[in-house]
C-alpha positions as a Markdown table, in Angstrom:
| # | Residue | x | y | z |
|---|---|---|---|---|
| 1 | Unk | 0.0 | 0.0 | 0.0 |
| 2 | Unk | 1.5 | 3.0 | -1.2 |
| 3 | Unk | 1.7 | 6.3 | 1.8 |
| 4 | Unk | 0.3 | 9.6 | 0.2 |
| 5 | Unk | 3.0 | 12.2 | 1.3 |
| 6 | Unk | 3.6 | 15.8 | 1.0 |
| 7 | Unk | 6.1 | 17.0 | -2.0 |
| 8 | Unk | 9.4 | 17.1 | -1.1 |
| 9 | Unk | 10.7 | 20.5 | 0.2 |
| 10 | Unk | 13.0 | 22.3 | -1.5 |
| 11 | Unk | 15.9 | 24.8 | 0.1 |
| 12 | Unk | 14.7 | 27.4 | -1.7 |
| 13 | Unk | 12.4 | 29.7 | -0.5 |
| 14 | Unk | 9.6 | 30.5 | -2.2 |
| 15 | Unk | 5.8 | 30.7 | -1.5 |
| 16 | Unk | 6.0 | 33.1 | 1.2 |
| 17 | Unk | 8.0 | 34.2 | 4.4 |
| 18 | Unk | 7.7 | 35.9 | 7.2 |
| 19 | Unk | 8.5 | 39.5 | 8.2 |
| 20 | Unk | 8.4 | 41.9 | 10.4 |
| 21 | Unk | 5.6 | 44.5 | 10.2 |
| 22 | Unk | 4.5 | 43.8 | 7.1 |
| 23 | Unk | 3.4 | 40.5 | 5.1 |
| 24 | Unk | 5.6 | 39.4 | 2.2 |
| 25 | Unk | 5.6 | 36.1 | -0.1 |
| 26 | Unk | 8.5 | 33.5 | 0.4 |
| 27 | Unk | 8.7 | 30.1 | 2.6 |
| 28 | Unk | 9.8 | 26.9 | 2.4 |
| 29 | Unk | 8.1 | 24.9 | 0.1 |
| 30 | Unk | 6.0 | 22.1 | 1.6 |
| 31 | Unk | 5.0 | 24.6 | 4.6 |
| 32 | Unk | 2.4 | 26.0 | 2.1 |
| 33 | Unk | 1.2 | 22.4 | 1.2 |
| 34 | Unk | 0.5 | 21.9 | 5.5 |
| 35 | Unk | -1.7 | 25.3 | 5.6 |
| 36 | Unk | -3.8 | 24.0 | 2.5 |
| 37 | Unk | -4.4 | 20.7 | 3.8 |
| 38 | Unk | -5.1 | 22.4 | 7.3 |
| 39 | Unk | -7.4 | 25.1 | 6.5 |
| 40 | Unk | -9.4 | 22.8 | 4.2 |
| 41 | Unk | -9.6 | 20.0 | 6.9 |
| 42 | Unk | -11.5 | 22.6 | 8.6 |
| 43 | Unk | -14.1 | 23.2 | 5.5 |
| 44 | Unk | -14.1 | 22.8 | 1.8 |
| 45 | Unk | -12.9 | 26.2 | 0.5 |
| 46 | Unk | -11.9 | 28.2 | -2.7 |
| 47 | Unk | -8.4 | 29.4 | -3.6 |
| 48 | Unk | -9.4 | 33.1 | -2.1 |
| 49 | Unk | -10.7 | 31.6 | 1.0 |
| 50 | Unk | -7.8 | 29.8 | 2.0 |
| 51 | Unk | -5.4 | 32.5 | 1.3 |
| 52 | Unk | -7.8 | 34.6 | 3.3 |
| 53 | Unk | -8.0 | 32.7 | 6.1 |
| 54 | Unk | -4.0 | 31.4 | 6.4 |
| 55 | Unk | -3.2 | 35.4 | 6.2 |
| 56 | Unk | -6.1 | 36.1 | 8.9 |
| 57 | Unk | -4.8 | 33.1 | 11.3 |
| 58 | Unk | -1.3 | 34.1 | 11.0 |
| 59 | Unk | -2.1 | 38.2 | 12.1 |
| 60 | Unk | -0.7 | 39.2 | 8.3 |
| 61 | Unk | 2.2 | 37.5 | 9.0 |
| 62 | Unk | 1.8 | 35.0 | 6.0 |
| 63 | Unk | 0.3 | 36.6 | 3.0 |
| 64 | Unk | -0.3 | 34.0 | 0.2 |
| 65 | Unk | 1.4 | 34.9 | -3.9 |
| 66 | Unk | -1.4 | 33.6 | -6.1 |
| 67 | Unk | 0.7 | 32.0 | -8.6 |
| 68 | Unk | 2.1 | 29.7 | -5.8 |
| 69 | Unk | -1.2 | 28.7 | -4.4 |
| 70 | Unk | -2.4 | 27.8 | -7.7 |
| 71 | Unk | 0.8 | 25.8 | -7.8 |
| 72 | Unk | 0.4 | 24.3 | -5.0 |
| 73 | Unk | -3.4 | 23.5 | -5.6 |
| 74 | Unk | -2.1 | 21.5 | -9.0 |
| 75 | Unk | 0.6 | 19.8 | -6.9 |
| 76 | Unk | -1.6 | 18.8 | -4.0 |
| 77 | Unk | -4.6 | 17.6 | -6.5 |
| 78 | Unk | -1.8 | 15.5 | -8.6 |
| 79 | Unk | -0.9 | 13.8 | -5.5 |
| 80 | Unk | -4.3 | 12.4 | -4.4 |
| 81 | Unk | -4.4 | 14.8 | -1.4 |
| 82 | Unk | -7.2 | 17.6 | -2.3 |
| 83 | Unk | -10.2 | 17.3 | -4.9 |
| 84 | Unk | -11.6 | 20.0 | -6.3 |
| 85 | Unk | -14.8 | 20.8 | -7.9 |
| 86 | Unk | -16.6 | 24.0 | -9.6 |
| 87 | Unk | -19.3 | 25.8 | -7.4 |
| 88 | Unk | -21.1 | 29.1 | -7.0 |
| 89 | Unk | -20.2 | 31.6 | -4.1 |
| 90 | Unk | -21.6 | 33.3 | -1.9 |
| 91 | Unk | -22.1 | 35.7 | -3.5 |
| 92 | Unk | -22.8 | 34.0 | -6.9 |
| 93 | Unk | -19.8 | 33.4 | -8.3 |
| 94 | Unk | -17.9 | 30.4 | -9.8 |
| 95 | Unk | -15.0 | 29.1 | -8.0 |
| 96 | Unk | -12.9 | 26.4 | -8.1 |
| 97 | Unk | -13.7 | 25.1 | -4.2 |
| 98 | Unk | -10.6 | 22.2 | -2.9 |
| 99 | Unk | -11.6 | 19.2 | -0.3 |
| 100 | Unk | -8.9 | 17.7 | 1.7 |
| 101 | Unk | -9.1 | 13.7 | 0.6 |
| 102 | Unk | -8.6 | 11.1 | 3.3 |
| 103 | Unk | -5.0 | 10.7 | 2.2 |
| 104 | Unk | -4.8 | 14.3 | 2.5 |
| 105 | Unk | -5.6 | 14.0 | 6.3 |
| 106 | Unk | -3.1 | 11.5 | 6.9 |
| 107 | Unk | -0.5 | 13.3 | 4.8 |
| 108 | Unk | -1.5 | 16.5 | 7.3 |
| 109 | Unk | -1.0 | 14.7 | 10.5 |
| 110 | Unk | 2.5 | 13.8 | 9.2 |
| 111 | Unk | 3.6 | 16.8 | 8.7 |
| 112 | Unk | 2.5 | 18.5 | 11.6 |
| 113 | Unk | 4.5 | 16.4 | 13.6 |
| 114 | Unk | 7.6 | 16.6 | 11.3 |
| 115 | Unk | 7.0 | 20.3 | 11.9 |
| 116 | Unk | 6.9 | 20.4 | 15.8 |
| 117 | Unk | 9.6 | 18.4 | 16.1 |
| 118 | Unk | 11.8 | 20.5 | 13.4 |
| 119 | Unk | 10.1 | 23.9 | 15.4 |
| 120 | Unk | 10.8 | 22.4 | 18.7 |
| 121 | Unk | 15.2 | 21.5 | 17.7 |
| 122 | Unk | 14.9 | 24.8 | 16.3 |
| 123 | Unk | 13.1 | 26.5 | 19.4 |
| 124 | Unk | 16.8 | 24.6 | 21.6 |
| 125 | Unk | 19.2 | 25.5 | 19.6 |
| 126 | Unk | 18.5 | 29.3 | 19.5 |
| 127 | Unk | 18.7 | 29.0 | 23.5 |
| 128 | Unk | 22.0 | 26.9 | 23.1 |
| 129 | Unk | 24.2 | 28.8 | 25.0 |
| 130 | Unk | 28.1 | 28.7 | 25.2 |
Protein backbone atom coordinates (compact mmCIF):
# COMPACT_ATOMS: atom_id res chain seq x y z
CA UNK A 1 0.00 0.00 0.00
CA UNK A 2 1.50 2.97 -1.16
CA UNK A 3 1.68 6.26 1.75
CA UNK A 4 0.33 9.63 0.24
CA UNK A 5 3.04 12.17 1.32
CA UNK A 6 3.59 15.85 1.00
CA UNK A 7 6.14 16.97 -2.00
CA UNK A 8 9.45 17.13 -1.06
CA UNK A 9 10.75 20.52 0.15
CA UNK A 10 13.02 22.29 -1.52
CA UNK A 11 15.91 24.79 0.06
CA UNK A 12 14.73 27.43 -1.74
CA UNK A 13 12.35 29.73 -0.46
CA UNK A 14 9.56 30.54 -2.23
CA UNK A 15 5.77 30.69 -1.51
CA UNK A 16 5.98 33.10 1.23
CA UNK A 17 8.02 34.21 4.37
CA UNK A 18 7.69 35.94 7.16
CA UNK A 19 8.50 39.47 8.16
CA UNK A 20 8.39 41.94 10.42
CA UNK A 21 5.60 44.49 10.20
CA UNK A 22 4.47 43.83 7.15
CA UNK A 23 3.41 40.52 5.13
CA UNK A 24 5.64 39.41 2.18
CA UNK A 25 5.65 36.12 -0.12
CA UNK A 26 8.48 33.54 0.45
CA UNK A 27 8.75 30.10 2.55
CA UNK A 28 9.80 26.88 2.45
CA UNK A 29 8.06 24.93 0.06
CA UNK A 30 6.01 22.14 1.64
CA UNK A 31 5.03 24.56 4.56
CA UNK A 32 2.41 26.04 2.07
CA UNK A 33 1.19 22.41 1.23
CA UNK A 34 0.51 21.88 5.54
CA UNK A 35 -1.69 25.27 5.55
CA UNK A 36 -3.84 24.00 2.55
CA UNK A 37 -4.43 20.67 3.80
CA UNK A 38 -5.09 22.36 7.27
CA UNK A 39 -7.37 25.12 6.52
CA UNK A 40 -9.41 22.77 4.20
CA UNK A 41 -9.57 19.99 6.92
CA UNK A 42 -11.50 22.62 8.65
CA UNK A 43 -14.07 23.22 5.49
CA UNK A 44 -14.11 22.76 1.77
CA UNK A 45 -12.86 26.17 0.46
CA UNK A 46 -11.88 28.15 -2.71
CA UNK A 47 -8.40 29.37 -3.57
CA UNK A 48 -9.43 33.07 -2.15
CA UNK A 49 -10.68 31.63 1.00
CA UNK A 50 -7.77 29.77 1.99
CA UNK A 51 -5.40 32.53 1.30
CA UNK A 52 -7.77 34.58 3.34
CA UNK A 53 -7.99 32.66 6.09
CA UNK A 54 -3.95 31.42 6.39
CA UNK A 55 -3.23 35.41 6.16
CA UNK A 56 -6.12 36.08 8.86
CA UNK A 57 -4.78 33.09 11.32
CA UNK A 58 -1.35 34.14 10.96
CA UNK A 59 -2.07 38.18 12.10
CA UNK A 60 -0.74 39.22 8.34
CA UNK A 61 2.19 37.54 8.97
CA UNK A 62 1.84 35.01 6.02
CA UNK A 63 0.32 36.60 3.02
CA UNK A 64 -0.29 34.05 0.23
CA UNK A 65 1.40 34.86 -3.94
CA UNK A 66 -1.44 33.56 -6.06
CA UNK A 67 0.75 32.01 -8.61
CA UNK A 68 2.06 29.68 -5.84
CA UNK A 69 -1.25 28.72 -4.36
CA UNK A 70 -2.37 27.76 -7.68
CA UNK A 71 0.84 25.75 -7.84
CA UNK A 72 0.41 24.32 -5.04
CA UNK A 73 -3.38 23.52 -5.58
CA UNK A 74 -2.08 21.47 -9.02
CA UNK A 75 0.57 19.75 -6.91
CA UNK A 76 -1.63 18.75 -4.03
CA UNK A 77 -4.63 17.60 -6.53
CA UNK A 78 -1.75 15.46 -8.55
CA UNK A 79 -0.93 13.80 -5.49
CA UNK A 80 -4.29 12.45 -4.43
CA UNK A 81 -4.43 14.85 -1.39
CA UNK A 82 -7.15 17.60 -2.32
CA UNK A 83 -10.20 17.30 -4.85
CA UNK A 84 -11.57 20.03 -6.32
CA UNK A 85 -14.79 20.84 -7.89
CA UNK A 86 -16.60 23.96 -9.56
CA UNK A 87 -19.29 25.80 -7.37
CA UNK A 88 -21.09 29.13 -6.96
CA UNK A 89 -20.17 31.57 -4.15
CA UNK A 90 -21.62 33.34 -1.85
CA UNK A 91 -22.15 35.72 -3.52
CA UNK A 92 -22.82 34.05 -6.85
CA UNK A 93 -19.83 33.39 -8.33
CA UNK A 94 -17.86 30.42 -9.80
CA UNK A 95 -14.99 29.12 -7.95
CA UNK A 96 -12.91 26.37 -8.05
CA UNK A 97 -13.66 25.13 -4.23
CA UNK A 98 -10.57 22.25 -2.85
CA UNK A 99 -11.55 19.19 -0.31
CA UNK A 100 -8.92 17.68 1.75
CA UNK A 101 -9.12 13.70 0.59
CA UNK A 102 -8.57 11.07 3.34
CA UNK A 103 -4.99 10.68 2.22
CA UNK A 104 -4.78 14.33 2.47
CA UNK A 105 -5.56 13.97 6.27
CA UNK A 106 -3.10 11.54 6.94
CA UNK A 107 -0.48 13.30 4.80
CA UNK A 108 -1.50 16.51 7.34
CA UNK A 109 -1.04 14.69 10.53
CA UNK A 110 2.55 13.82 9.20
CA UNK A 111 3.59 16.82 8.69
CA UNK A 112 2.45 18.49 11.64
CA UNK A 113 4.48 16.43 13.56
CA UNK A 114 7.56 16.64 11.35
CA UNK A 115 6.97 20.29 11.90
CA UNK A 116 6.87 20.45 15.81
CA UNK A 117 9.56 18.43 16.12
CA UNK A 118 11.78 20.54 13.35
CA UNK A 119 10.11 23.93 15.42
CA UNK A 120 10.85 22.36 18.73
CA UNK A 121 15.16 21.46 17.75
CA UNK A 122 14.89 24.81 16.27
CA UNK A 123 13.14 26.46 19.44
CA UNK A 124 16.83 24.61 21.56
CA UNK A 125 19.17 25.54 19.60
CA UNK A 126 18.51 29.26 19.49
CA UNK A 127 18.66 29.04 23.52
CA UNK A 128 21.97 26.88 23.13
CA UNK A 129 24.22 28.81 24.95
CA UNK A 130 28.14 28.74 25.18
Amino acid sequence: MCEARLPPRRSVWEEFSVSEGQPTTDLIQGTLDMLILKALSLEPMHGFGIARRIEQTSRGVFKVNPGSLLTAFQRLERGGLIDSAWRQTDNARRARFYTVTRAGLKALERETADWTRRVSAVARLLKAEG
